[in-house]
N, C-alpha and C positions, 0 to 999 in steps of 0.2 A: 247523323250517323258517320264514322269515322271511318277511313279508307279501309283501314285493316279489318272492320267486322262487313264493310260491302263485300269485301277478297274471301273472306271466309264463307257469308252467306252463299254468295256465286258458287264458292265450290263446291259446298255443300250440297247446294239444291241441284247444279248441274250434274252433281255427282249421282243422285238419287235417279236420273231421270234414264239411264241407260235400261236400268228395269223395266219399266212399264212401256222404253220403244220396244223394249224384247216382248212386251205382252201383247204389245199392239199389232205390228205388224205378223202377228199369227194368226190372226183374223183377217186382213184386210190389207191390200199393195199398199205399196212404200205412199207412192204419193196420192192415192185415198185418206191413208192414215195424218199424212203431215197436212193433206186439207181439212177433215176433222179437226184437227188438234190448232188448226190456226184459223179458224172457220169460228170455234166455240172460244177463243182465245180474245179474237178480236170483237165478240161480241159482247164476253163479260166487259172489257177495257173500257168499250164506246160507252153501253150500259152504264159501269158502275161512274163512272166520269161527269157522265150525263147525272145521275142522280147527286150525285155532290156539288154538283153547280162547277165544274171543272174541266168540262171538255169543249177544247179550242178547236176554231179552223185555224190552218196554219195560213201566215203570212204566207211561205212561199212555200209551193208543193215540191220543185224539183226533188230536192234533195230527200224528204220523205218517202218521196217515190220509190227513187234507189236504195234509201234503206230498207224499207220493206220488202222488194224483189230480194235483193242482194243477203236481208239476213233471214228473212222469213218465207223464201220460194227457193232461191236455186243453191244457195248453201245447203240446203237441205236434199237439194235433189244431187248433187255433185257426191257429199259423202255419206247417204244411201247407196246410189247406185254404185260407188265405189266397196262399202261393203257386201254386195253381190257378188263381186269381183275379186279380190282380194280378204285375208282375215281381218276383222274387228280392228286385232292390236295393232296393225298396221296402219289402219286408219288413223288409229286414235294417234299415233306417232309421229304421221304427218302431220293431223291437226294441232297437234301440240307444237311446231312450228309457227304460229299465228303471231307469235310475240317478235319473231323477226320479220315475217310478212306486214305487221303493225309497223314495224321501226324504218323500214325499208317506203311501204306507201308514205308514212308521214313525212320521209324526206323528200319523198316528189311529190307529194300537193300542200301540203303544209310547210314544206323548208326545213322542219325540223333537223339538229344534228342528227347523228346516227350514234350512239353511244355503246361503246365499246363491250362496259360491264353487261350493258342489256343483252346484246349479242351472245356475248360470251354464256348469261343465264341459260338463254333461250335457246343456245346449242349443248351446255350439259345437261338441261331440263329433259328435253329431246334424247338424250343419250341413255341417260334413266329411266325411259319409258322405251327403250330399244331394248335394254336389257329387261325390263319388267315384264317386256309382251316378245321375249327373244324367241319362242319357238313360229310365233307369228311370223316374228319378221325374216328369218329366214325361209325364204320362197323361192323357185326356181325362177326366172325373168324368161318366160310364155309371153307369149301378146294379150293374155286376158290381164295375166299380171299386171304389166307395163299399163293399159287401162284403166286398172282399178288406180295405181298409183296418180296415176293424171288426174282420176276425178277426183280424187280424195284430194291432191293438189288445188283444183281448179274449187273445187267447195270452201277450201280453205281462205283461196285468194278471195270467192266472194262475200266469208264473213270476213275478211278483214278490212274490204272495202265499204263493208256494211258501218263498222267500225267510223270509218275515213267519214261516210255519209252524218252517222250521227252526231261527230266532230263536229262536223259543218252546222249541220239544224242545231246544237249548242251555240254555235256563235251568232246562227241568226234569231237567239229568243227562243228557240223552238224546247222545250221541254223534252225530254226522255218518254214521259208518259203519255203527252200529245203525238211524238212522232211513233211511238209503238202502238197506240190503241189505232190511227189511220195507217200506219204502213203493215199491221199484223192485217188487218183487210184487203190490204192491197196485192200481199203474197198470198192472200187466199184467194182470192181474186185470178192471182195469176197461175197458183196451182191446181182451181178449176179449171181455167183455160186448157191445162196440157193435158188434162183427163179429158178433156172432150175431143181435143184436137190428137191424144194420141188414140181414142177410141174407149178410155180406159173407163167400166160400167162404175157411178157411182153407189159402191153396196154399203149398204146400213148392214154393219152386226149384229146381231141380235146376241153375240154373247155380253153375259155383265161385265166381268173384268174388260173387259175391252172399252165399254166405256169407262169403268174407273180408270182405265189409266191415262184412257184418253181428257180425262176431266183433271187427274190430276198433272197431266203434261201441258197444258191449256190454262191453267190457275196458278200451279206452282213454278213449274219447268218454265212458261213463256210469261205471264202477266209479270210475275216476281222477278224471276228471274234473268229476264233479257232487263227489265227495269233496272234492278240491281244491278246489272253487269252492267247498261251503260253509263249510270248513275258513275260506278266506279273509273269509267272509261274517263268523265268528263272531270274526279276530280284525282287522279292520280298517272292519266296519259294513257293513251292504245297498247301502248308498248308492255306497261308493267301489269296493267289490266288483264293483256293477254296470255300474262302465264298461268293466268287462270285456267286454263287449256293444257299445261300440264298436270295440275293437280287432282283434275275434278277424275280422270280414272283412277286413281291409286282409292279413292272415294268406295268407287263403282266397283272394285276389287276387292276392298272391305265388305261394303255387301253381299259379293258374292261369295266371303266365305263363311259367311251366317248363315246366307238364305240359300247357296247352291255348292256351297260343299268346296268353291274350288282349293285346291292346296301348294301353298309355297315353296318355292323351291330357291335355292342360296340368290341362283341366277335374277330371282323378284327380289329378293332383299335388298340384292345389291344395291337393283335400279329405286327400289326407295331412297335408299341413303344416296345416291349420286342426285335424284331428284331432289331430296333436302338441299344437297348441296348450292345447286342451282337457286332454289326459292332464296335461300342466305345470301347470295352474292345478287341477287336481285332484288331483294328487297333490305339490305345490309347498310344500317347509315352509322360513318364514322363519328363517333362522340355519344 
């Protein structure tokens, strides 16, 4: 499969999944729900692996470890809690940042250069998605504020460290599909931990959608497509991977204007075409 249909798949399906978190956690806390959903996630992986004759122990755990925490436990708990705090778009504007967070770790644990054009992507990517989610972003700077921007920050840094992790289980043999079916158990793992240790009651919903969504963020959202993203990670780089992160809202914004009505205004068109602009000059090869 070719770079370009892994970057499209990613966006796609991460695009789809902001729906069904909006289903989910109307039944059930933030991190009930993302234990669920990585709880059934990691159990289809083991499962389906184990029946194909395809699921490995890994040589070395460390780094499985941290991927797992880092992309399947606290990334998730950093830009949750952070949309408690602050609006959505805001979030998503930080996280779209990831592709310079990527460019930035790689130069301190990998050496990698830093690449100008990336940069440059990754800050008018960013800037399209400021103008796309503009009434978001304009917020008073309150200390809840300031807060939510931290987490949404600090979730970002630990997928992209998650990223850095998966780098590494690549170079040591480790498979994409090996280190997600054990390290999706592992942040489930760890996101029981903080439901017990923060007191927080593990409730089973008893609505349906709730499970659907939950089954198809668990199949779609994580088995596929954390695969697919890292798959893309290991063969086009963290950096360019990561602007997958800008694109998959404008996704979720198409959705929303089929399924929830929302309506455009000059100030979102804009931020589409300056986000084109960005994907062009990031993924732009002379000749």
């Amino acid at each position: 499969m070719s770079g370009s249909l892994l970057f499209v798949l990613t966006v796609l399906i991460w695009g789809t999944t902001w729906i069904a978190i909006a289903v989910q956690v109307e039944s059930a806390p933030v991190v009930v729900s993302v234990f669920h959903r990585f709880a059934l996630a990691a159990l289809l992986m083991v499962a389906g692996l184990a029946l194909a004759g395809r699921l490995k122990v890994p040589a070395v755990w460390s780094f499985v470890v941290v991927q797992g925490l880092c992309l399947f436990c606290l990334n998730f708990i950093g830009l949750y809690t952070a949309t408690t705090l602050i609006p959505s778009g805001l979030v998503a504007v930080i996280f779209s940042l990831a592709s310079i967070f990527n460019a930035l770790n790689a130069r301190l644990f990998f050496g990698d250069r830093i690449g100008a054009r990336s940069l440059l992507a990754g800050l008018i990517g960013s800037g399209g998605l400021a103008l796309l989610f503009w009434r978001d972003v304009v917020v008073s700077l309150d200390p809840a504020t300031l807060r939510g921007v931290a987490w949404a920050a600090l979730g970002t840094l630990f997928f992209s460290w998650g990223n850095m992790a998966s780098r590494r289980n690549g170079a040591l043999g480790i498979t994409p599909l090996t280190a997600n079916a054990w390290g999706m158990g592992i942040g489930a793992l760890a996101l029981l931990g903080v439901c017990l240790a923060g007191g927080q009651p593990l409730t089973v919903p008893t609505v349906p959608d709730y499970w659907l969504a939950t089954g198809y963020l668990a199949a779609i959202g994580s088995v596929v497509g954390f695969t697919t993203y890292l798959v893309l990670v290991a063969r086009v780089g963290p950096v360019r991977a990561g602007y997958a992160t800008v694109l998959f809202p404008v996704v979720a914004l198409l959705l929303s204007t089929l399924f929830e009505g929302y309506v455009w205004t000059p100030t979102a068109l804009a931020g589409v075409v300056v986000i084109s602009l960005g994907n062009a000059v990031m993924f732009w090869r002379r000749g």
